[in-house]
C-alpha positions as CSV (number, residue, x, y, z in Angstrom):
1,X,84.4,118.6,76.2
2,X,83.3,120.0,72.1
3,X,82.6,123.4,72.3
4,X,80.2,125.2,70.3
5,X,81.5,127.7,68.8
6,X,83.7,125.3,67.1
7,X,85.8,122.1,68.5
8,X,88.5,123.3,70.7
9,X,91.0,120.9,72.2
10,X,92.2,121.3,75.9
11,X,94.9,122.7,74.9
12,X,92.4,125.8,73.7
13,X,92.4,126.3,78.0
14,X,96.1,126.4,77.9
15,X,97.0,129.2,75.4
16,X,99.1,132.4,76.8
17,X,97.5,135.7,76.2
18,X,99.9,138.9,76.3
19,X,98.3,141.4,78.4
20,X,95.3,139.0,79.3
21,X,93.8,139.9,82.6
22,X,93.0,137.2,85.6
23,X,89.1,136.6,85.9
24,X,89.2,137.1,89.2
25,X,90.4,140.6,89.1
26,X,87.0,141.8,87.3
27,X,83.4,141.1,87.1
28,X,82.5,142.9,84.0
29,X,82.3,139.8,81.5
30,X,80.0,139.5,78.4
31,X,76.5,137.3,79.0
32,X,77.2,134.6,76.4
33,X,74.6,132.1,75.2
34,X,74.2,128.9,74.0
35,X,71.3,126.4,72.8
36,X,72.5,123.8,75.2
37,X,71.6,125.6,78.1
38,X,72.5,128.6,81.0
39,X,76.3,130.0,80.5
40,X,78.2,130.6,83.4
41,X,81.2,132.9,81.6
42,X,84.6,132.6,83.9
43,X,86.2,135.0,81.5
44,X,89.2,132.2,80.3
45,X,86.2,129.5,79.5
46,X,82.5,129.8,79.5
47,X,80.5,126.5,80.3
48,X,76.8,125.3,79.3
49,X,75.1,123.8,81.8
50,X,71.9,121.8,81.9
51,X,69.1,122.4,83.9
52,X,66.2,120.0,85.2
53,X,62.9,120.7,86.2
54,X,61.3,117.2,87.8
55,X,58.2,116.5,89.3
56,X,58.0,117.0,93.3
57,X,60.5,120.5,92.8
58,X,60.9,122.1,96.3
59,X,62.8,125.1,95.9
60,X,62.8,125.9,92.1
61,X,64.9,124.2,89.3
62,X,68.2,123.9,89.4
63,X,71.1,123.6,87.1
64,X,74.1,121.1,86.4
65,X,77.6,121.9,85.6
66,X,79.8,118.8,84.9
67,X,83.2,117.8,83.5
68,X,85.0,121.6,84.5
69,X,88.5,121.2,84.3
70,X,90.3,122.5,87.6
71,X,93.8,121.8,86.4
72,X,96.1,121.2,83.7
73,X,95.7,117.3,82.4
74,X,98.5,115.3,84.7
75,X,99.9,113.9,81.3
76,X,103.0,113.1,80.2
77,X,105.9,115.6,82.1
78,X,103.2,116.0,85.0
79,X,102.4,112.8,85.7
80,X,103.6,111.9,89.4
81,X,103.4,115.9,89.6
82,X,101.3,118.2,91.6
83,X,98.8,119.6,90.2
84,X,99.4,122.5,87.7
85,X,96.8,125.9,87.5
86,X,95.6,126.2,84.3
87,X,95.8,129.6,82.4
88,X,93.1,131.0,83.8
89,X,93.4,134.9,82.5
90,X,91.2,136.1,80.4
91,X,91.0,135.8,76.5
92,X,89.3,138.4,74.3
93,X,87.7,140.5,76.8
94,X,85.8,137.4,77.8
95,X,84.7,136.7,74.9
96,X,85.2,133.4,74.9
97,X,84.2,129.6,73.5
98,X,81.0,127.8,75.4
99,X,82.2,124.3,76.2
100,X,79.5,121.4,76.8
101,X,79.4,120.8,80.1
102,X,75.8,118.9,80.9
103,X,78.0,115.7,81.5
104,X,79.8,114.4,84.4
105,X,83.7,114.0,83.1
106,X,85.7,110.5,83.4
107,X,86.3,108.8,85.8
108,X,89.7,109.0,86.9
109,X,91.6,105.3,86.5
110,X,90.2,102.9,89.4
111,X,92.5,99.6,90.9
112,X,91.8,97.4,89.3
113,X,92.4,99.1,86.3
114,X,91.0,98.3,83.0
115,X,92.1,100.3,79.6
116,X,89.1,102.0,78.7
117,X,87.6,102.2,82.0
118,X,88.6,105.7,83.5
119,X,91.2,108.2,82.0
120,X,94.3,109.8,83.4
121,X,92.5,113.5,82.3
122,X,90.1,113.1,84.9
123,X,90.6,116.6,87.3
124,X,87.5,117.8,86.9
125,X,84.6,118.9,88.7
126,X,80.5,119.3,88.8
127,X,79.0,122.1,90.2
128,X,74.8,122.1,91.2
129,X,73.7,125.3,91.6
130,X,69.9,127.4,92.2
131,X,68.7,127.5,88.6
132,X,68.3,131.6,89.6
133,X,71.7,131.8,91.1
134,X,73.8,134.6,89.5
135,X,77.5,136.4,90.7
136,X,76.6,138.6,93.9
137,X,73.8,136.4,95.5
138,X,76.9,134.7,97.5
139,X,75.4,131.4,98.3
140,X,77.4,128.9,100.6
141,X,79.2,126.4,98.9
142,X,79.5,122.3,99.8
143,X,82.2,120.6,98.4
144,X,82.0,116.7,98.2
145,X,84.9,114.0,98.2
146,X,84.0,110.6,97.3
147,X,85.6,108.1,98.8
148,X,86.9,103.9,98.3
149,X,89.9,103.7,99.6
150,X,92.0,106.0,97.9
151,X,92.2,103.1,94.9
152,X,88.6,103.9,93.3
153,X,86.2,106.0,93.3
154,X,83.9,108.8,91.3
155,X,81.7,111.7,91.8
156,X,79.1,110.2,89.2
157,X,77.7,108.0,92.5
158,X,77.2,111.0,94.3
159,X,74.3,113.0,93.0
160,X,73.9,116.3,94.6
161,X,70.9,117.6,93.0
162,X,68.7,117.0,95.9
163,X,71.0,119.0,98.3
164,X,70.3,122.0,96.2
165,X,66.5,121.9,95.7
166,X,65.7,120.7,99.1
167,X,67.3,124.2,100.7
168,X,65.4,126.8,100.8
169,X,67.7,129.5,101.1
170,X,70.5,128.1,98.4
171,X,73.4,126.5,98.7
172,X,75.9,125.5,95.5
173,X,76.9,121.8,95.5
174,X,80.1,120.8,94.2
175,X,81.9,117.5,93.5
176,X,85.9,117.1,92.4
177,X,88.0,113.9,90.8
178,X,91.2,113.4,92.3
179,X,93.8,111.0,91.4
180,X,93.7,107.6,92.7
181,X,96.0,104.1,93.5
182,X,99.4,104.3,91.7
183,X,98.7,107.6,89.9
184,X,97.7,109.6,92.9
185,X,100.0,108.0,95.5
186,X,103.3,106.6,94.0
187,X,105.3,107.3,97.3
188,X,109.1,106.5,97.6
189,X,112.7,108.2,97.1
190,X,112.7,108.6,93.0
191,X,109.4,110.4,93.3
192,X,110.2,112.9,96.3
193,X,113.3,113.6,94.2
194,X,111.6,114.2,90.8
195,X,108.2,114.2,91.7
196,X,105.3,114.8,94.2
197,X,104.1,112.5,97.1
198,X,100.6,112.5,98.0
199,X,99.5,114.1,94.3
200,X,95.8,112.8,95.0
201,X,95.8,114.6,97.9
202,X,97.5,117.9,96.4
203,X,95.0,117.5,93.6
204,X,91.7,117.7,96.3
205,X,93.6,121.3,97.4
206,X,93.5,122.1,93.8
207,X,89.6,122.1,93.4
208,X,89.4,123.4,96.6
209,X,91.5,126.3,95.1
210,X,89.7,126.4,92.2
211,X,86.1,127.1,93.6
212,X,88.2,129.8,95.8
213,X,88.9,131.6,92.1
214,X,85.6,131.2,90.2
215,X,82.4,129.6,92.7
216,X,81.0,133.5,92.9
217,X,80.2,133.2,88.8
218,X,78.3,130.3,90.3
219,X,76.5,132.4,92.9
220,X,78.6,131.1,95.7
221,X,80.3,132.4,98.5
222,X,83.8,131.7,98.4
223,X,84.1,132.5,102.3
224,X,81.0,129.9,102.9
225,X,82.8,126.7,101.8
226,X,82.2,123.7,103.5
227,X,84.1,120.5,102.7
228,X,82.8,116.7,103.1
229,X,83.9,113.2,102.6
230,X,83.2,109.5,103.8
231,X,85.6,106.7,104.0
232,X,88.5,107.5,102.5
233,X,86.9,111.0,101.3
234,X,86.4,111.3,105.2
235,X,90.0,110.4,105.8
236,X,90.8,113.0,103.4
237,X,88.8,115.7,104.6
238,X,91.1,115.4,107.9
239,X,94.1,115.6,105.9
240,X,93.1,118.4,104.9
241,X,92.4,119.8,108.2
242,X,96.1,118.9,109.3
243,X,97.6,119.7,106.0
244,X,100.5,121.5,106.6
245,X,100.6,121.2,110.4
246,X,97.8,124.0,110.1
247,X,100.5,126.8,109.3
248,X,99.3,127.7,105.7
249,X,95.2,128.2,107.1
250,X,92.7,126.4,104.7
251,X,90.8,126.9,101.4
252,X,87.2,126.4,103.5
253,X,85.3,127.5,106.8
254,X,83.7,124.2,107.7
255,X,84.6,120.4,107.3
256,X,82.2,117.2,107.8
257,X,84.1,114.0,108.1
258,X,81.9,110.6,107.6
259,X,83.4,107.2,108.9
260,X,86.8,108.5,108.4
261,X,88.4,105.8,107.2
262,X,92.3,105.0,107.7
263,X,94.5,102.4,107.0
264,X,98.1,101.6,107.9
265,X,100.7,104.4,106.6
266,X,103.6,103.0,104.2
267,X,106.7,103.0,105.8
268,X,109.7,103.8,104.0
269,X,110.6,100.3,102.9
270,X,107.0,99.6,101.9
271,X,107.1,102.7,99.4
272,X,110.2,101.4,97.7
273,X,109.0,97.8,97.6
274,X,105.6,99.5,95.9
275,X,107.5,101.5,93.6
276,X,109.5,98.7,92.9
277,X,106.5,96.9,91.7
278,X,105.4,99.6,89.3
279,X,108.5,100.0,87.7
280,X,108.5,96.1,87.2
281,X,105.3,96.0,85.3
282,X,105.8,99.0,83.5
283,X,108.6,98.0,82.3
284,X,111.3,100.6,84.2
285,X,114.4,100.7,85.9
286,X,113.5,100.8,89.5
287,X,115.6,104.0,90.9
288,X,116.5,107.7,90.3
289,X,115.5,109.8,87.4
290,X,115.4,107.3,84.6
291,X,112.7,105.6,86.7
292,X,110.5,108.6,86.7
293,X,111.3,109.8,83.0
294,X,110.0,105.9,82.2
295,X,106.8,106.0,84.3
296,X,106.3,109.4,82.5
297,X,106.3,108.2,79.3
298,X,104.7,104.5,79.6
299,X,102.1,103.8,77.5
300,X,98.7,103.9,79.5
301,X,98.6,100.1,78.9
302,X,101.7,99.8,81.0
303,X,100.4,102.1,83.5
304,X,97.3,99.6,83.6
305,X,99.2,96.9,84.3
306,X,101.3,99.0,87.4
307,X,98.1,99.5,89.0
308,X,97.4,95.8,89.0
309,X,100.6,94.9,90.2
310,X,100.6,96.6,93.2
311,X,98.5,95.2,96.7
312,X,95.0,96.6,96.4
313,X,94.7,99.6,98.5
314,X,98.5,99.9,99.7
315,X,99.2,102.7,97.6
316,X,97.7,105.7,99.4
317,X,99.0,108.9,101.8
318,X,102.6,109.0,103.3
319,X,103.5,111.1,105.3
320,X,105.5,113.6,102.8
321,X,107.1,116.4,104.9
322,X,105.4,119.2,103.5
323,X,101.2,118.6,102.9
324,X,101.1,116.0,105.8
325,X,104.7,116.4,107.7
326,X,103.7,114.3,110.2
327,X,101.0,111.4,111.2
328,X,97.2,112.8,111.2
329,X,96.7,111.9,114.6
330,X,100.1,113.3,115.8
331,X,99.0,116.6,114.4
332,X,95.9,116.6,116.6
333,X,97.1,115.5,119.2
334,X,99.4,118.7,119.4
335,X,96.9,121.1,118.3
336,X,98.7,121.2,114.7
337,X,96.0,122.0,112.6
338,X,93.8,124.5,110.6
339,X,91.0,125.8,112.7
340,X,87.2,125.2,111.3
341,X,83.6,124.3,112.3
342,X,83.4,120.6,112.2
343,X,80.8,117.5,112.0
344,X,82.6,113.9,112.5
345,X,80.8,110.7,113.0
346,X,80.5,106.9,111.4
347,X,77.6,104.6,111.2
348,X,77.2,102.4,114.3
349,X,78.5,99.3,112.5
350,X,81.1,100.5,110.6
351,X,83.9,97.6,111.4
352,X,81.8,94.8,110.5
353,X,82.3,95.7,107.1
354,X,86.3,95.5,108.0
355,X,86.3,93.1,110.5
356,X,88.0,90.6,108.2
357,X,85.5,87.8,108.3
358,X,81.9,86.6,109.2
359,X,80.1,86.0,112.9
360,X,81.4,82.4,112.1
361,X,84.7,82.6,112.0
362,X,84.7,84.7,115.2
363,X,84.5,81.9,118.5
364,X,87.3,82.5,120.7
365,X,90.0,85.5,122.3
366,X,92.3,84.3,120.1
367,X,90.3,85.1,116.7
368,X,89.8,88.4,118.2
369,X,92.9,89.0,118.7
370,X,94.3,87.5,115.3
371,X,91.7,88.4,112.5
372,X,91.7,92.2,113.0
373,X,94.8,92.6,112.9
374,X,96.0,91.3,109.7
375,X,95.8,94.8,109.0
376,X,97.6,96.2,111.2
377,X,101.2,94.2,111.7
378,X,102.7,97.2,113.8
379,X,100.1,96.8,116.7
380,X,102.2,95.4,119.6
381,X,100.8,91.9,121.3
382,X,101.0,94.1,124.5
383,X,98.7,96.8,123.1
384,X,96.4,93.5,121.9
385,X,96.2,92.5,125.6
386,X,95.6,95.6,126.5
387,X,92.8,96.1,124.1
388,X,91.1,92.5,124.8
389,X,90.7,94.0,128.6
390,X,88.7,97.3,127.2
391,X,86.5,95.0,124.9
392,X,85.6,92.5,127.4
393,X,84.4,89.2,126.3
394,X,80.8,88.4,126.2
395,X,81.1,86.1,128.5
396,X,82.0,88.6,131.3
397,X,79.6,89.7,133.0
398,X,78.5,93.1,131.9
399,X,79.9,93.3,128.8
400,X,78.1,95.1,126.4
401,X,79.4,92.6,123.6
402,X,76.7,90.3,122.4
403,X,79.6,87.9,120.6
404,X,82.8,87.3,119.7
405,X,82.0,88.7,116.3
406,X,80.4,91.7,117.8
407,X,83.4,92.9,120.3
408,X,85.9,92.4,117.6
409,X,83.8,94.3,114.9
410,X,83.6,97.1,117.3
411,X,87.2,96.8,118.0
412,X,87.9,97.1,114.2
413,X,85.7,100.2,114.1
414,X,87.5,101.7,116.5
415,X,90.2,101.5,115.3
416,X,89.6,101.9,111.2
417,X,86.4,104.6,112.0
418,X,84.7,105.3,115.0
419,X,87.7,107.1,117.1
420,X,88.7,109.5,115.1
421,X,85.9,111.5,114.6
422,X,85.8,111.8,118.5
423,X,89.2,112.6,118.9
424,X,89.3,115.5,116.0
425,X,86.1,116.9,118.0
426,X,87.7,116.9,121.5
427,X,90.9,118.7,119.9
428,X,88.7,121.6,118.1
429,X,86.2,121.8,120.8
430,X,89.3,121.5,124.3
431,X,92.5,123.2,122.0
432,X,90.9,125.1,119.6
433,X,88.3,125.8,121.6
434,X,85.8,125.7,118.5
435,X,81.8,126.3,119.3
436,X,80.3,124.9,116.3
437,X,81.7,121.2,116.7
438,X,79.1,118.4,116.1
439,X,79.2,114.5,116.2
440,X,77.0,112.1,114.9
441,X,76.3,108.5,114.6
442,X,74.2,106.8,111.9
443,X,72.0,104.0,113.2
444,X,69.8,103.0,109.8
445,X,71.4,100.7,107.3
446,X,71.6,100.4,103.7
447,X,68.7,98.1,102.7
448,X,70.3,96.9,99.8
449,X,73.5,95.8,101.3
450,X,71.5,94.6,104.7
451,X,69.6,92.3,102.2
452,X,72.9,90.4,100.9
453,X,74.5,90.9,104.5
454,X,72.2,91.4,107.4
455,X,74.9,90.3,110.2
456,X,76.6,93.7,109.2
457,X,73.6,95.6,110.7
458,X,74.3,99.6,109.9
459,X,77.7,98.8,107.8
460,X,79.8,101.1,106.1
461,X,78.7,103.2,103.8
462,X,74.8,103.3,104.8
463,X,74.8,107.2,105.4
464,X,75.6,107.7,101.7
465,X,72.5,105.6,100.8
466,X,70.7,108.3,102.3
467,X,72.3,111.2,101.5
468,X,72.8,110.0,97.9
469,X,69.6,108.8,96.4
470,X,70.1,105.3,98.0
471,X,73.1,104.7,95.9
472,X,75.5,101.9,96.1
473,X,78.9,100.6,94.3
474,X,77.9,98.8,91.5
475,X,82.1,97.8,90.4
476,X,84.6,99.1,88.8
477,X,83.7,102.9,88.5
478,X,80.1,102.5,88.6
479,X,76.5,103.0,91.4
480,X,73.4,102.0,91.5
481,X,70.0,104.0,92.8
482,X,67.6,102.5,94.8
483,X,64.4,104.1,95.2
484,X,63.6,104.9,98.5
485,X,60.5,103.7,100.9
486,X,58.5,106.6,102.5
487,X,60.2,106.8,105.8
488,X,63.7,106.3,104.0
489,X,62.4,109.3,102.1
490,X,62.1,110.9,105.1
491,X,65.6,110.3,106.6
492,X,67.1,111.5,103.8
493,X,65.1,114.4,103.8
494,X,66.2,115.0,107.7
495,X,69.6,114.2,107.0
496,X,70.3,116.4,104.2
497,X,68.8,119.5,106.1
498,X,70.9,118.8,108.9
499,X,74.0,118.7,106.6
500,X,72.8,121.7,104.8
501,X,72.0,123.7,107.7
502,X,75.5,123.7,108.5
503,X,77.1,124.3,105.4
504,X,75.0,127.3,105.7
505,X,75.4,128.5,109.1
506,X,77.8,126.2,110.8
507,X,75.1,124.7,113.0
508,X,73.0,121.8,111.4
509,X,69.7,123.1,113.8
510,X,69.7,126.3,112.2
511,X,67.1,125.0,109.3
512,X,66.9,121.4,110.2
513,X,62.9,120.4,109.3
514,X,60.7,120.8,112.1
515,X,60.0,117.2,112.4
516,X,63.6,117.0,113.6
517,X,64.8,116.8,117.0
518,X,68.0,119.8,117.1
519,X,71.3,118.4,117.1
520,X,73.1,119.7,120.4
521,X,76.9,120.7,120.3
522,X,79.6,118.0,121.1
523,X,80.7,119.9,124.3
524,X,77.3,121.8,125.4
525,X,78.4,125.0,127.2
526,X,79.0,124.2,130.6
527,X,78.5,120.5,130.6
528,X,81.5,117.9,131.1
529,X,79.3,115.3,128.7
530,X,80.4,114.8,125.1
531,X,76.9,114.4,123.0
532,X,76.2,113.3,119.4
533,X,72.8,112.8,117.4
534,X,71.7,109.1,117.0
535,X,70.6,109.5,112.8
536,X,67.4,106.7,112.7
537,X,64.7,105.7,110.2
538,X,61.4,106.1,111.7
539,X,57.9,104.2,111.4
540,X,55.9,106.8,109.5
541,X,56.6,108.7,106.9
542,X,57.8,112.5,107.3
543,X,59.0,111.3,111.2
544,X,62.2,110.3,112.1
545,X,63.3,108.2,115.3
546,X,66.6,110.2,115.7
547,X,68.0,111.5,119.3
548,X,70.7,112.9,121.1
549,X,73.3,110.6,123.4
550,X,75.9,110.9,125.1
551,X,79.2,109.1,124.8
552,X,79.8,106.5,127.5
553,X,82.9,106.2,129.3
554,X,83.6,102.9,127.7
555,X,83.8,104.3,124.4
556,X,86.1,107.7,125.7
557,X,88.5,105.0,127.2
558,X,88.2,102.9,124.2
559,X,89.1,105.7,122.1
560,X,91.8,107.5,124.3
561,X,93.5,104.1,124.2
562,X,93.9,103.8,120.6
563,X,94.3,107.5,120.1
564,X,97.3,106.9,122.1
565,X,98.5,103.9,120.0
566,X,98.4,106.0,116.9
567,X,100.9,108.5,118.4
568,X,102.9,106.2,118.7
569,X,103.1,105.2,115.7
570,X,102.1,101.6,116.6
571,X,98.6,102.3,113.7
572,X,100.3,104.4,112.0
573,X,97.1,106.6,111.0
């Protein structure tokens, strides 16, 4: 990031000042300036941001921040480390460099990894903020995690902009990096010993952190934070919810988890057959010390090829002992976890996108009960049974499955997505006894990817279409925008309100638009029902066709059941 004043290296953010003072412990700071663009001065390191003015501007313009360092580069000695605090006291009375920061940073390195394509110094985040927002005005704050499967994955797909001008009260957007695949989630008994598990997690907690410190310079609140994810970014957000069986409390007020998406755990042996891999390809002996002192000081070319030479996907959360010391769903199901106003929900097709194959290759019981689980080896053939009795076939009468394909999507979605978000939201709401619980499902797909696939209906991934100026993976590390129709316009439009509204209140009605129907409570006061909004497109533009439901039976059973299963440890999630 050139600064300019002159060109400072990162190490410029590391230098030791005797006597310095922490930003944090004063608010008196000079009002530097630079031709690039507003200065937000956090006393250690001042940034230039850039701001944009386009046509159509609701709410005033509003201004970028991107590439902000949030942590010390995991290089070198901190690779495989947690995350380490920068030097964040105060040089020269503030007086301070203005760094460039009208750019998103790097990508961090995806799977598959390419040299050039991502970089190791990647903790850094964006912040979107009121173009008038100044320290004291105390704005909420939304903080996004992207997600893809904890293997790739960047905040550059994830435009917030419109979140900001479209409220009109102000709310600061923020989006964080986090490690990914090998470099994020090398798990096994040389890293516990001389190392962190779970670093990609720990790395998340770091940002959060971070906009605990400095988001007020911003104009945010740094008791207002709300936290949000999809996918693996949803699967995250609960982590964080959980982290540390609740005991330590958490670095935000609010959470919204989107198709929280979970795989199998590693189990011991798995870790050490990964780790095995990597030290294979790097070109390192495979235990102890010497291991890790050789993954710390491969070339990033040997690092590439470790990241290749491990399953996609398979290297991601453990359970660690300390951030997550126990299974996600273990920790809910015994009330072990922080207590926060939460939205969870998924897209009503999420498992087709997971199923494991096409409406073709689905015929019979027996593909139901083979395909979907490829992924998950541990399930028992008793649970299988079990579960081919709650997802009747369609040729029962009364099932509400219109084909092979279709009961073992929604079995897959169950069990990857959909159950999750309900089970989270009975816990807060019946243990916690939480008011400001909400659930949601997203009924209107992507258009792009129902074009190459329309058998996948509303698939994975179509809320972020709408929420993020129809964008869609475009490969390694890259998106694409779609413009959007007039009544896709006007989803978005609804949508974002909603998600807004309880960033800024806890309650997504509170300044929904008034075309919108008001999104009830999961547990209405004195009702035995468990509700959630039904997010559709509409026919005309600035209408939606969104409404309330209630969960049937089917789908509490359906969910109980494999709730149940992950307790025990048979989907280890």
């Amino acid at each position: 990031m050139p600064c300019i004043m002159m060109q400072f290296g990162r190490l410029a953010l590391l230098t030791l000042f005797t006597g310095a003072v922490r930003a944090s412990e004063t608010t008196s700071l000079p009002q530097l300036q630079s031709p690039l663009g507003p200065v937000v001065n956090l006393g250690y390191a001042a940034y230039a941001g850039n701001s944009t003015s386009p046509t159509g501007e609701l709410n005033g313009p509003v201004t970028f921040f991107g590439g902000i360092p949030f942590a010390q580069p995991p290089l070198g000695d901190l690779r495989f480390r947690a995350p380490q605090q920068l030097d964040e006291t105060i040089k020269n009375g503030g007086d301070v460099p203005v760094f460039d920061a009208r750019n998103f940073g790097p990508a961090c390195i995806q799977q598959p990894a390419v040299v050039g394509v991502g970089s190791e110094d990647c903790l850094q985040l964006n912040v979107w903020k009121p173009s008038n927002a100044t320290e004291g005005d105390n704005l909420p704050v939304v903080i996004y995690v992207y997600g893809g499967g904890f293997y790739y994955g960047t905040t550059q797909g994830f435009p917030m902009y419109d979140w900001v001008n479209q409220h009109p009260g102000g709310v600061i957007a923020v989006s964080m990096s986090y490690r990914l695949n090998v470099l994020g989630f090398l798990s096994g008994s040389a890293v516990r010993e001389n190392g962190d598990e779970n670093a990609g997690l720990l790395d998340q907690r770091a940002a959060f952190e971070w906009v605990q410190r400095h988001i007020s310079k911003f104009g945010g609140d740094p008791n207002e934070v709300t936290i949000d994810g999809e996918s693996a970014g949803g699967a995250s957000i609960v982590m964080q919810v959980v982290a540390y069986g609740g005991t330590q409390g958490a670095p935000f007020k609010r959470a919204i988890a989107q198709s929280i998406g979970f795989g199998p755990t590693a189990n011991s042996s798995q870790m050490e057959t990964y780790f095995a891999n990597v030290t294979e390809a790097a070109g390192c002996p495979n235990t102890g010390e010497a291991a890790m002192s050789c993954l710390r000081s491969a070339s990033l070319g040997a690092i590439v090829s470790a990241v290749n030479h491990v399953p996609t996907g398979m290297v991601s959360p453990v359970i660690d002992g300390n951030f997550l010391p126990d299974f996600p769903s273990r920790l809910i199901a015994s009330g072990n976890f922080s207590t926060v106003d939460f939205i969870g929900g998924h897209c009503t097709n999420d498992g087709r996108t997971f199923v494991g194959g096409s409406p073709s290759q689905f015929t019979s019981d027996e593909d139901v009960a083979t395909i979907p689980f490829k992924r998950w080896p541990g399930v028992t053939n008793n649970t299988i049974q079990q579960a081919l009795k709650l997802y009747p076939s369609p040729d029962t009468p009364g099932s509400p499955f219109t084909s092979q394909y279709d009961r073992a999507a929604t079995m897959a979605g169950d069990i990857i997505f959909t159950c999750m978000d309900y089970f989270l939201a009975e816990q807060m709401s019946a243990v916690k006894g939480v008011k400001n619980v909400f659930a949601f499902r997203w009924n209107a797909p992507d258009p792009v990817l129902l074009a190459a696939a329309p058998y996948e209906g509303t698939m994975h991934t179509s809320d972020l279409y709408f929420l993020f100026d129809g964008t869609n993976s475009a490969g390694n590390a890259g998106f694409t925008f779609t413009p959007f129709n007039t009544t896709e316009e006007s989803l978005s439009a609804a949508a974002i309100a909603y998600w807004t509204s309880f960033v800024t209140a806890g309650d997504p009605s509170s300044e929904k638009l008034a075309s919108s129907p008001s999104w009830s409570p999961f547990a209405p006061a004195g009702q035995s029902s468990r509700m959630r909004i039904v997010l559709t497109e509409g026919t005309s533009p600035g209408t939606t066709a969104s409404v309330m439901e209630a969960l049937t039976p089917e789908h509490i059973e359906r969910c109980q059941f494999w709730m149940q299963a992950n307790v025990t440890a048979e989907t280890t999630i």
